[in-house]
N, C-alpha and C positions, 0 to 999 in steps of 0.2 A: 638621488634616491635609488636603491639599488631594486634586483626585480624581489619579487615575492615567489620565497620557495614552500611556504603551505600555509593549513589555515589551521587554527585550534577549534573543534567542535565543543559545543557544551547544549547542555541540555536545559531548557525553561519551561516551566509549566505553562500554559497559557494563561495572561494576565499578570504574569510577575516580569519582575525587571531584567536587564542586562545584567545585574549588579549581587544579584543572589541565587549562588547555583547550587545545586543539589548534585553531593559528594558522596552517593549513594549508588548500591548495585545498580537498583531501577534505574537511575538517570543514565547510567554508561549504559544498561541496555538498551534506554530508548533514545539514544544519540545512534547508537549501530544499528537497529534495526530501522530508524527513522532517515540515515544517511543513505544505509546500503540496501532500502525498499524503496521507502516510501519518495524518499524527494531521487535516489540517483547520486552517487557519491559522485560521477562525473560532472551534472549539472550542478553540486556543491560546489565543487573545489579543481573541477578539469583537470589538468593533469600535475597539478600539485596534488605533495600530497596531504592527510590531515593527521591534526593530533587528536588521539582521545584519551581521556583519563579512564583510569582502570584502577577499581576498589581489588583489594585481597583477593576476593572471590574467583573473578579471573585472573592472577595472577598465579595460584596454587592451580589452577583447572578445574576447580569445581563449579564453573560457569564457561560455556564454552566462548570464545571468539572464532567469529564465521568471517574472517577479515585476510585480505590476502596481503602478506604481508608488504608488497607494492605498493597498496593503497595506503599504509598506515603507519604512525609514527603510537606508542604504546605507552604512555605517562603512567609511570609510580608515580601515584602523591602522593605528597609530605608526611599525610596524615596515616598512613601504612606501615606500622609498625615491620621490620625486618627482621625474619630469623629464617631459619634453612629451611622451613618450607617456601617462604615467597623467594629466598635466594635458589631454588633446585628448580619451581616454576619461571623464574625469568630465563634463568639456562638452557630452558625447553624450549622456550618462546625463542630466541634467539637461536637455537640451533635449528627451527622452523623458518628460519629469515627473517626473524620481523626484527625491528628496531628499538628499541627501549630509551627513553627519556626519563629525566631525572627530575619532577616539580620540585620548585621551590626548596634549591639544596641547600640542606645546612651540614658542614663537616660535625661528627660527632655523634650524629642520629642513630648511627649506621647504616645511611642511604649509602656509605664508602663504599661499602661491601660489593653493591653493584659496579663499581666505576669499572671494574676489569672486561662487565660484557655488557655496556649503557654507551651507548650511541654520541647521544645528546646528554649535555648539562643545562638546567635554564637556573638564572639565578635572578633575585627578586634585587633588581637593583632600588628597588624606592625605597625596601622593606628592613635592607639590612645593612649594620654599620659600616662606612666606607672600609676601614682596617681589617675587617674579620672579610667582607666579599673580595679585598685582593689576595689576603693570604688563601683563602677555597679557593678561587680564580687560578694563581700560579699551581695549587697543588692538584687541580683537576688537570691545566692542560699536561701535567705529567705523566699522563695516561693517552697514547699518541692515537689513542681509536675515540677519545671526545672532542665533541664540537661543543662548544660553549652559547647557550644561546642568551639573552640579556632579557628580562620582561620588565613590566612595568616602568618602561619606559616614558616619562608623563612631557618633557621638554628636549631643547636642542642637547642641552647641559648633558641630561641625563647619557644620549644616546652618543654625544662624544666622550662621556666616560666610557660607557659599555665596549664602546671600538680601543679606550685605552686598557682596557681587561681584560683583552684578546677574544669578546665575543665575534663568531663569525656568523651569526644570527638574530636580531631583532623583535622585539613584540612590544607593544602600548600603544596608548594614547597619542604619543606625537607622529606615529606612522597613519592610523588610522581607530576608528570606534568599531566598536564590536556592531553585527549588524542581524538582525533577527533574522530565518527565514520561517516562515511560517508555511505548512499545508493540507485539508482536510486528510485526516487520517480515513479509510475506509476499513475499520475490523477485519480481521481476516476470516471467523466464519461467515461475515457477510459476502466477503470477497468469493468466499468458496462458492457460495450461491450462483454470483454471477458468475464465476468461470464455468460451473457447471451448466448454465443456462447458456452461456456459449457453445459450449460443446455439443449441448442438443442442436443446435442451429447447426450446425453442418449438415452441407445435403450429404457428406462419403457417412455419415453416422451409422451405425451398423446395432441391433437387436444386441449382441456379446456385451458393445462398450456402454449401452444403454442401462443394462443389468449392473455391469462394470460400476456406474457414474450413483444409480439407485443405493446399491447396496453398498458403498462404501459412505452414507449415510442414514445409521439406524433408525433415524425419527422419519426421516426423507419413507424410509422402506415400510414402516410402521404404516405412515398417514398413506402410502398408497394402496399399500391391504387395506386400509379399512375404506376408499376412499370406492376403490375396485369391489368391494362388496357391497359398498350403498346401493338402494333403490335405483341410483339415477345412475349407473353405470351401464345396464344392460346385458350384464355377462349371464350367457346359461345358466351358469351355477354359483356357488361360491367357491373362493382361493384360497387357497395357504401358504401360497411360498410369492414371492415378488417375481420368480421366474416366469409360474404360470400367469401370475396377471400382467402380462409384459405378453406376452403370447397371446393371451385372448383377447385385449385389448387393441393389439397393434400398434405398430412403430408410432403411426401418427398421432392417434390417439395420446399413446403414452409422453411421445413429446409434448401434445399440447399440455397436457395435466402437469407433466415433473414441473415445466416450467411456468407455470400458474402458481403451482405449491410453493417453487422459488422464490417467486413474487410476493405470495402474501404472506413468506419470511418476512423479505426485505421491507414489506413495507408497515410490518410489525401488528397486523391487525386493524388498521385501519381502514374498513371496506371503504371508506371513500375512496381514501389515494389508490385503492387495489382495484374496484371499478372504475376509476380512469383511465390507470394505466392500459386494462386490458381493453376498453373501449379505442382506446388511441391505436393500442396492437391489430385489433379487427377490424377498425375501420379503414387502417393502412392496406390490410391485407384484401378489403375489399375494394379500395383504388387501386390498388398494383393488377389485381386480377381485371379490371374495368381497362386499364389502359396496356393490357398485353404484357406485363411483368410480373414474376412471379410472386404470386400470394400468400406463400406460407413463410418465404426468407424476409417477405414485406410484414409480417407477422412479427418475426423474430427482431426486424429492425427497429419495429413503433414499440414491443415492449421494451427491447434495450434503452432506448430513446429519452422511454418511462423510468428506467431505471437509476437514468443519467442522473434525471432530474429526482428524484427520491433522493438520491446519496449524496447529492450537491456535487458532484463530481463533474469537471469538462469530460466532455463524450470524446477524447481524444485522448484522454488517459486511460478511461474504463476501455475505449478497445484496444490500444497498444495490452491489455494485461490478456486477452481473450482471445482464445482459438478459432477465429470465425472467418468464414467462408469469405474472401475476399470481395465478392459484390457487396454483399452485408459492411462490410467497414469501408466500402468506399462510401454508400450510400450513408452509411452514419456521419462522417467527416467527413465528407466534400461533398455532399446530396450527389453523386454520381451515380448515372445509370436512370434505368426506371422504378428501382428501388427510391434511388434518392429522388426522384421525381414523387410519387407516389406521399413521402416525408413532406415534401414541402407544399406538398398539396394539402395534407391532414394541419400540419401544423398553420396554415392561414385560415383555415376553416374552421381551428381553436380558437384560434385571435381573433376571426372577425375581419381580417386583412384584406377586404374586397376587392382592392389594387390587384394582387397576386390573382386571386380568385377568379377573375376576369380572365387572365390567360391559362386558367386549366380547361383542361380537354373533355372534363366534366361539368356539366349544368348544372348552378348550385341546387336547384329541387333535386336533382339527383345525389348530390352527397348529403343532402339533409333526409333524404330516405335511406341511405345507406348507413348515415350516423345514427337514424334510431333500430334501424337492424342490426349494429354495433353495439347498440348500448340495451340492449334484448340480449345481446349473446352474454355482455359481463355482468351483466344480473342475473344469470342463469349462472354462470360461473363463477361467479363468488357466493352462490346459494350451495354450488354444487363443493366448492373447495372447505367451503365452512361444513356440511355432513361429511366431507372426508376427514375434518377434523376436529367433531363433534360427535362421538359412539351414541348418544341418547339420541342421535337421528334416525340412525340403521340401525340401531340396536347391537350396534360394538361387533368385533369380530370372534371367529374362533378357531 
């Protein structure tokens, strides 16, 4: 068996089979974006590299591909009608470096038209008549820049045909099955959320990048005017610009609020999971401050924590994507420091975990008074984020 020079990506909806793929814009884009975000085109495919199928759309440009041409082999398929616009788009692609493969060739299509700048040939050995795939076969390798690759491959038979066809490339069933990878997808404006709630968690965070992170979310800027003008803010006066309520409010202040309001993004309205989490946030923050570590980064780490758990996401992916202050991700992933002490202090005294509990440095009547002054503070806070985001509380802004 020889080695494996890539892999072919395709795209499956959740619940459908290996066996029915969608040859469709949407599917090519959600194979690129789900290869080269979501899972990691290196933890896909290492350093092979992979094929993708590509409709019309990106083939002329009028869909872009964000693929570097190293990573990627580039499938016309079959079903792609040829004329000089997809012929002047693959000439572009190719003078970009990428590589262009030829699905499922039939001579005659006029897929030809390509062979002068098409890399790869694959041909459907199961599919087509012995006669008609040696006459393509000899008249492809006529063309000394193709490589012939052989698919549907299903027996030994089949694949010491293909090596008698001059393929120098392999794909089917007698090499191996196609093999699913599956992983929660996280939205990307929810992702935004969280990156931004990372960002506030910096201790270098600065009043400019604050405004910066606010206003480059209209709703985000909206609910904190109004939120900043409610009864329960305290401000002298009333605001009208997100500048000034950033100002009167102050740094700390505004962080805890933007990243409340984050939260009861992410957690879509449901004050339960929204007063959990931020009870898990304050009670963290008032263990770290009880055993000498800091209480506001212990803050930022119980809501992250909360947020892991919301999005069904491992807490080792959510902070690899997040700008956060290096105590904070150690203590998330590896409970290090007194941050992560602090974590695993709160989280046994969720559970119930007495074992644990026994060696904190805290008496549990004392985290059982400090968990209902935690949970005072997120019922005040989800009272207070709900009038920032309800005008019939305050009586709207102006």
């Amino acid at each position: 068996m020889g080695r494996i020079f890539g892999y072919e990506l395709l795209f499956r909806e959740s619940g459908s089979s290996t066996t029915s793929a969608k040859s469709t814009a949407y599917a090519t884009s959600q194979v690129i974006v789900n290869a080269f975000t979501e899972f990691g085109v290196y933890d896909l495919v290492g350093n092979r590299v992979c094929f993708v199928n590509l409709t019309r759309d990106f083939l002329v440009g009028a869909l872009p591909i964000p693929v570097e041409p190293a990573h990627a082999v580039l499938e016309v398929l079959e079903t792609v009608p040829i004329d000089d616009a997809v012929i002047n788009g693959v000439r572009v692609l190719v003078e970009k470096g990428h590589k262009i493969a030829l699905d499922d060739f039939v001579w005659g299509r006029g897929h030809e038209r390509l062979l002068p700048v098409a890399s790869y040939v694959k041909l459907d050995i199961l599919g087509t008549p012995r006669d008609d795939i040696e006459r393509m076969a000899r008249d492809c390798l006529a063309y000394p820049n193709i490589q012939l690759l052989g698919e549907r491959l299903e027996t030994p038979a089949d694949l010491s045909f293909a090596r008698k066809l001059g393929c120098s490339l392999f794909q089917g069933y007698v090499l191996a099955r196609p093999q699913v990878v599956s992983a929660r997808v996280v939205p990307s404006s929810r992702l935004r959320h969280v990156e931004l709630m990372g960002m506030l968690s910096r201790s270098d965070v600065e009043m400019p990048e604050i405004v910066s992170i606010v206003t480059s979310d209209p709703a985000l800027s909206f609910r904190l005017l109004r939120a900043s003008n409610s009864a329960s803010s305290g401000l002298p006066r009333r605001v009208s610009s997100v500048h000034e309520a950033l100002v009167l409010l102050g740094l700390a202040k505004v962080r805890e609020w933007v990243s409340l309001m984050l939260l009861s993004d992410l957690t879509e309205g449901d004050e339960s999971t929204l007063a959990s989490a931020i009870t898990r946030a304050r009670l963290c923050q008032l263990v770290a401050d009880r055993i000498g570590s800091s209480g506001e980064a212990a803050f930022t780490a119980g809501l992250l924590s909360a947020v892991g758990d919301i999005l069904g996401v491992p807490i080792g992916d959510l902070v690899d994507r997040l700008p956060l202050a290096d105590d904070v991700a150690a203590a998330l992933v590896g409970r290090i420091g007194g941050i992560g002490r602090a974590l695993d202090i709160v989280e046994a005294y969720e559970s119930g975990d007495l074992e644990n509990l026994r060696e904190s440095p805290i008496a549990t009547q004392e985290l059982t008074h400090a968990f209902l002054k935690a949970t005072g503070f997120s019922t005040h806070s989800v009272s207070r984020i709900s009038d920032g985001d309800n005008p019939a509380r305050n009586g709207g802004t102006r």
